[in-house]
Every structure is written in structure tokens, then in C-alpha cells.
C-alpha positions as CSV (number, residue, x, y, z in Angstrom):
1,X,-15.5,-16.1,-12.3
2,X,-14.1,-12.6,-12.4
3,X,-12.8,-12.9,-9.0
4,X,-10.9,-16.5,-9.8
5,X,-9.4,-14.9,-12.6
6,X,-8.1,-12.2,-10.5
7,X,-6.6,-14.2,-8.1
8,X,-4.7,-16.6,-10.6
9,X,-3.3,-13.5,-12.1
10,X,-2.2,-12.7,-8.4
11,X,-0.6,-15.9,-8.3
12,X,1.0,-15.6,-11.7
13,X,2.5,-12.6,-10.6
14,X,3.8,-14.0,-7.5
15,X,5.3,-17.1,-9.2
16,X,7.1,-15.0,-11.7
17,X,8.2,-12.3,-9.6
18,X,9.8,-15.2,-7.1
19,X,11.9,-15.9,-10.1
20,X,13.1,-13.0,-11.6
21,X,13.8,-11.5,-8.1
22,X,15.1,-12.0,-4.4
23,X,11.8,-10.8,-2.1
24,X,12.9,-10.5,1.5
25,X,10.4,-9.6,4.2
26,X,10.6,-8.9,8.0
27,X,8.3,-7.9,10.5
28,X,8.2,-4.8,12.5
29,X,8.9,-6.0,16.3
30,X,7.7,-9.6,15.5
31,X,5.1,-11.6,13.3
32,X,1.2,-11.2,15.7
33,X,-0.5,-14.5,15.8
34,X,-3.1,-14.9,13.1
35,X,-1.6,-11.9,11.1
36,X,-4.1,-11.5,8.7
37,X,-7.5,-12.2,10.9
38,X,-9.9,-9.2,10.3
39,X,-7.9,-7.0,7.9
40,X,-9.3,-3.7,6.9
41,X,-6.9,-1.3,6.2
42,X,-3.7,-2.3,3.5
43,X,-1.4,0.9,3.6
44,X,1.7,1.2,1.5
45,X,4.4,3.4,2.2
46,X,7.5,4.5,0.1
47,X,5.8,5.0,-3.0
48,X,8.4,4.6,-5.6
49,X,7.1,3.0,-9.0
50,X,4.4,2.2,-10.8
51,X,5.7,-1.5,-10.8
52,X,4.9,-2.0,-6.9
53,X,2.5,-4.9,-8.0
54,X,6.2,-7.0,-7.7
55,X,5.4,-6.9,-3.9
56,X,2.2,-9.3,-4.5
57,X,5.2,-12.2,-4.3
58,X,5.7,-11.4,-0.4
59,X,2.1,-11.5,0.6
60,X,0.2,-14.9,1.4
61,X,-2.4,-17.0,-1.2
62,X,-5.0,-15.9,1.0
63,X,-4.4,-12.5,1.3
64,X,-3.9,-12.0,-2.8
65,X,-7.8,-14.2,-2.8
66,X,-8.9,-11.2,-0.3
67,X,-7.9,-8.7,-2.6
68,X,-8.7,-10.2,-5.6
69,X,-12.5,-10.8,-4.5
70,X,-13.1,-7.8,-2.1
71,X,-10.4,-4.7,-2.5
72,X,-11.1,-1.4,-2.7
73,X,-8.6,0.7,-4.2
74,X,-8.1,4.1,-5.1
75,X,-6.1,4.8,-8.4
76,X,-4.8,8.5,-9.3
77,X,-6.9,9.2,-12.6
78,X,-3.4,10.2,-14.3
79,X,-2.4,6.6,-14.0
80,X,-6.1,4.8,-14.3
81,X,-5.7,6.8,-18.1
82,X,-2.5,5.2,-19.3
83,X,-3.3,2.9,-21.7
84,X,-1.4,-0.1,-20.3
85,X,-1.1,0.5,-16.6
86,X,-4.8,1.8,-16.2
87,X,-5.9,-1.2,-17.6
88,X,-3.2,-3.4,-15.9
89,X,-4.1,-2.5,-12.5
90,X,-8.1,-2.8,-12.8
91,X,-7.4,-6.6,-13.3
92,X,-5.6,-6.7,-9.9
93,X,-8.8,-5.6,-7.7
94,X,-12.6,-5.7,-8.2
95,X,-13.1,-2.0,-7.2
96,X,-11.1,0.9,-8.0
97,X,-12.1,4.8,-7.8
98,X,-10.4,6.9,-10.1
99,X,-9.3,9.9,-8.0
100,X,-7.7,13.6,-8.3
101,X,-5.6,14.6,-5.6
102,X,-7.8,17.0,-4.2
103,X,-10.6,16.9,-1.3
104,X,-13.2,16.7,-4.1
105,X,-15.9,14.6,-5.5
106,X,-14.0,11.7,-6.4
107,X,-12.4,11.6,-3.0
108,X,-16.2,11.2,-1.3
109,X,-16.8,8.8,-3.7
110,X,-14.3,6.5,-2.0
111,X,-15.6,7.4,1.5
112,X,-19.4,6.2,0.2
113,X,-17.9,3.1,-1.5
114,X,-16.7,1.8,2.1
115,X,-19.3,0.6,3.6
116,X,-19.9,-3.0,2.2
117,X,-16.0,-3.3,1.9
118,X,-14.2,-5.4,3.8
119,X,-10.5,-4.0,2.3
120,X,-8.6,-0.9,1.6
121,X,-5.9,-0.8,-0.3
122,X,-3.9,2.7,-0.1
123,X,-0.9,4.3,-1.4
124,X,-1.2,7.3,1.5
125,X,1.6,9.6,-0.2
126,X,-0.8,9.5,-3.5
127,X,2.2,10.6,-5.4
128,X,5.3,8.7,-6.6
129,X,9.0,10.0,-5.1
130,X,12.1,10.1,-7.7
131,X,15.2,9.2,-8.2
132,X,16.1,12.5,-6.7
133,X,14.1,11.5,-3.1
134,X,10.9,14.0,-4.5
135,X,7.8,14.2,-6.2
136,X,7.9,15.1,-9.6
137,X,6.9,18.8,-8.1
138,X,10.5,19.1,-6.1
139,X,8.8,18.2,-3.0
140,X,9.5,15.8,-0.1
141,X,7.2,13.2,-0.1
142,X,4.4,13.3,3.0
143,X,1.6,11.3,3.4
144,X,-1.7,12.9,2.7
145,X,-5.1,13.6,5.1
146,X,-7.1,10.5,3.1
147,X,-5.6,7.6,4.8
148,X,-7.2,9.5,7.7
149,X,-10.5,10.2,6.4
150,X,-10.5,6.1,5.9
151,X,-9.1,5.0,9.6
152,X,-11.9,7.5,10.8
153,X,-14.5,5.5,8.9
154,X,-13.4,2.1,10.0
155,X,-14.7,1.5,13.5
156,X,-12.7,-1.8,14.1
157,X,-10.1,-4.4,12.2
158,X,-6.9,-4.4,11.1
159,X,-4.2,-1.9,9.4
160,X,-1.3,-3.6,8.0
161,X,1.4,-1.0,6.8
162,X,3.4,-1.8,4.1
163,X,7.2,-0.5,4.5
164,X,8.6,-0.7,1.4
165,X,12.1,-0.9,0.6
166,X,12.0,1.5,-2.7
167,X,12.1,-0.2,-6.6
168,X,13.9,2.6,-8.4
169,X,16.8,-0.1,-8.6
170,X,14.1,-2.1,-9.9
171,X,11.9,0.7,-12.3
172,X,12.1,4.4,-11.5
173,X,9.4,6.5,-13.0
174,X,10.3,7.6,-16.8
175,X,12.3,3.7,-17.1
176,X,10.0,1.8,-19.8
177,X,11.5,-1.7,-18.4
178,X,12.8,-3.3,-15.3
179,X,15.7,-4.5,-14.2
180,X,15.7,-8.0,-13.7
181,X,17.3,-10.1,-10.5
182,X,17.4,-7.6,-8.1
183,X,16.4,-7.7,-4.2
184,X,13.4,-6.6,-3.2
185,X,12.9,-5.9,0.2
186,X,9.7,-5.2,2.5
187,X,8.6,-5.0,6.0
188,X,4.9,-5.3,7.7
189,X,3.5,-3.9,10.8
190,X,0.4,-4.8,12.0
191,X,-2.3,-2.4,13.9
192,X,-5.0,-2.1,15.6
193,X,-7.6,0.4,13.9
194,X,-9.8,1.0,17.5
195,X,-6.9,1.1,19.4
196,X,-4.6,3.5,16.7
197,X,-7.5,5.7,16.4
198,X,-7.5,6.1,20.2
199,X,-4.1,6.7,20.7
200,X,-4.0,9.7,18.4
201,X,-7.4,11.4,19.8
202,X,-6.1,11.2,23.0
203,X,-2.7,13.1,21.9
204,X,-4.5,15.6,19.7
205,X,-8.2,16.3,21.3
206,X,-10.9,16.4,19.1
207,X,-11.2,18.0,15.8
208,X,-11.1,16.1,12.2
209,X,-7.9,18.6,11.3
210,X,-5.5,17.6,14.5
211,X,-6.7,14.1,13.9
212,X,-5.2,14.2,10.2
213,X,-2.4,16.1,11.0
214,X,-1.3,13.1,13.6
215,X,-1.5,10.3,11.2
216,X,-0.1,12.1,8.8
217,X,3.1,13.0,10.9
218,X,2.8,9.6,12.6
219,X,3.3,7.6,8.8
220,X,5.4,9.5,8.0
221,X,7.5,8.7,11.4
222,X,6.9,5.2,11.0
223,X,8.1,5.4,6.8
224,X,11.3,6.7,7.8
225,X,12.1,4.5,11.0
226,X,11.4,1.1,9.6
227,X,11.3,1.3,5.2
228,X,14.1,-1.4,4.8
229,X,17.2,0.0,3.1
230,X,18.4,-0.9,-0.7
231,X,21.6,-1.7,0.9
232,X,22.5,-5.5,0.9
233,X,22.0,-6.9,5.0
234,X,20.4,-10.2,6.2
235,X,16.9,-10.9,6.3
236,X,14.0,-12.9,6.2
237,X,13.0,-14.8,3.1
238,X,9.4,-14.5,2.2
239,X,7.2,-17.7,2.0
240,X,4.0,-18.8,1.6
241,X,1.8,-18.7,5.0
């Protein structure tokens, strides 16, 4: 019951956001066949707001039924305390791990809960960027080690990455409401876990640290090569699949 009621609220949030914004998506190099077969790994890049559930309108039913009955997510514990958004987001997903951003308990808590699993959702920055292009700390934004920690856990499947095109035109962070009838744009990429994770060993050797340090420099690579710009341009509509 918990899980249908998860995944009408994922479809309530799809139907309004298709009307109170333009969502435009486009694949990176071109849509795989059967796109969403064995999907592990959901990684979401360009972390700009806390309102990036508006990009539940450009995935498909199936997809939003996945993650409403089997996602994993790990939440900062800053925002799993506010009031309205900690609470908001735990009806989105049946499993979230509150977590510091630090290699500490929590994080292991994550790594044991994946087993059993069969989906990931990550935000590998783990911090938002503002207005300015920084993290509240004045730093550019990089992806951290944990997305690694997961790919290195997964032995097979599918990663899709997430290019986001950016919602401060939307809701920076420290704007109470949204603006309303913007575009909102996003583009996937699809990858293979085995074959990533190969890829990257045999450029760095062995060694947990050189491992991390490639993904980290290849997301962030990948973030600034294909996030889709605010400016107006043609694309793809969204639609159901």
C-alpha cells in the first residue's frame, strides 16, 4: 500500500509539473534500446536546488514505480531535518539514509543497505551549487569518492546519469517559492556498470584511491561536457515511454 501511494504521488508530481513547466530531454549520443532494463545506479549531476523532484515529469511511469517500490537514497541529514523537505522527500522513496558528508558511520550504513537493493539514487556532488556557480563554502562544485564506493559495490546493471540543466531560474537555495512556467531541461546517458568499472581500472591500476579519483574526475568531465544550458535552443520534448 505504501509503495502505491508513492507512486501516485510520483505521478502527481509529474502531471503537475507537465503543466506548470516546459520539460525538455535529450539523450546523450542516442536513446539505447530497452533504456531502462536492469537499472542500478540513478546519478544526478548539477545539483542546484532542493526542488529537483520537478525532474520526476521527464522520467517514464515505470521508472517513478521502480523508485517508488525499491530506491535507495541517501539524503544529507541537514535537509532530512527540515521540517517540510525532510518529510517531503521520505514520501518519494521507500529507503533513505540520513548521511553527513563525511567517510563515517552513516556513509557505511548506505554501503550495508545495498545488498537487497535493486536502485540507487545519488546526488554525487552531495552539496547544492549557488547562484554564484559554488557551494555555500565558496567552492567549485566536484563530485565526491561515494558514488565510487557504490559503482564498486555493484558488480553488474545499469548507471543512468542524470545531466541536469540547473533550476536556480526555477528555485535557487534561500528562494521560499518557485517560479512558475519556466523550461526545464535535462539530458540522460546510459552506462554500463561492468564495463565503466573496467574502463577506469585499466587507466588507473589498482588501488580503491586512484579508482575514486577517476570517477570523480570522469563525472565531473561528463557534468560539464553534456549539462544542457539555461539558454533557450531546440530539443526534445519529454513523453511518456
Amino acid at each position: 500500500m505504501a509503495n502505491r501511494f508513492r507512486y501516485l504521488f510520483l505521478l502527481a508530481i509529474k502531471a503537475v509539473t507537465r503543466i506548470l513547466y516546459r520539460v525538455e530531454v535529450t539523450w546523450i549520443h542516442s536513446e539505447p534500446p530497452g533504456p531502462w532494463d536492469d537499472l542500478r545506479i540513478l546519478a544526478m549531476l548539477n545539483h542546484t536546488s532542493l526542488f529537483e523532484w520537478l525532474y520526476a515529469a521527464s522520467a517514464p511511469n515505470h521508472l517513478l514505480e521502480r523508485i517508488a517500490s525499491e530506491a535507495l537514497v541517501p539524503i544529507a541529514d541537514k535537509t532530512a531535518r527540515r521540517p517540510l523537505a525532510g518529510r517531503f522527500y521520505r514520501l518519494l522513496a521507500p529507503h533513505f539514509v540520513s548521511i553527513t558528508r563525511e567517510a563515517d558511520s552513516t556513509w557505511q550504513t548506505v554501503l550495508d543497505k545495498l545488498e537487497g537493493h535493486g536502485m540507487v539514487v545519488i546526488l554525487p556532488e552531495g552539496r547544492m551549487m549557488r547562484a554564484n556557480g559554488l557551494d555555500k563554502n565558496g567552492k567549485p562544485m566536484t563530485v565526491r569518492g561515494g558514488v565510487a564506493d557504490i559503482l564498486r559495490a555493484m558488480p553488474d546493471g545499469r548507471m543512468l546519469v542524470v545531466y541536469c540543466g540547473g533550476l536556480h531560474h526555477v528555485q535557487a537555495p534561500g528562494q521560499l517559492f518557485p517560479k512558475l512556467f519556466k523550461t526545464i531541461r535535462i539530458a540522460f546517458e546510459m552506462v554500463d556498470i561492468a564495463k565503466y568499472k573496467e574502463a577506469l581500472e585499466e587507466s588507473t591500476g589498482p588501488g580503491t584511491g586512484r579508482f575514486k579519483t577517476r570517477v570523480k574526475a570522469d563525472l565531473e568531465g561528463r557534468r560539464d561536457r553534456y549539462c544542457p544550458p539555461l539558454a533557450e535552443g531546440p530539443r526534445r520534448t519529454a513523453s511518456d515511454e
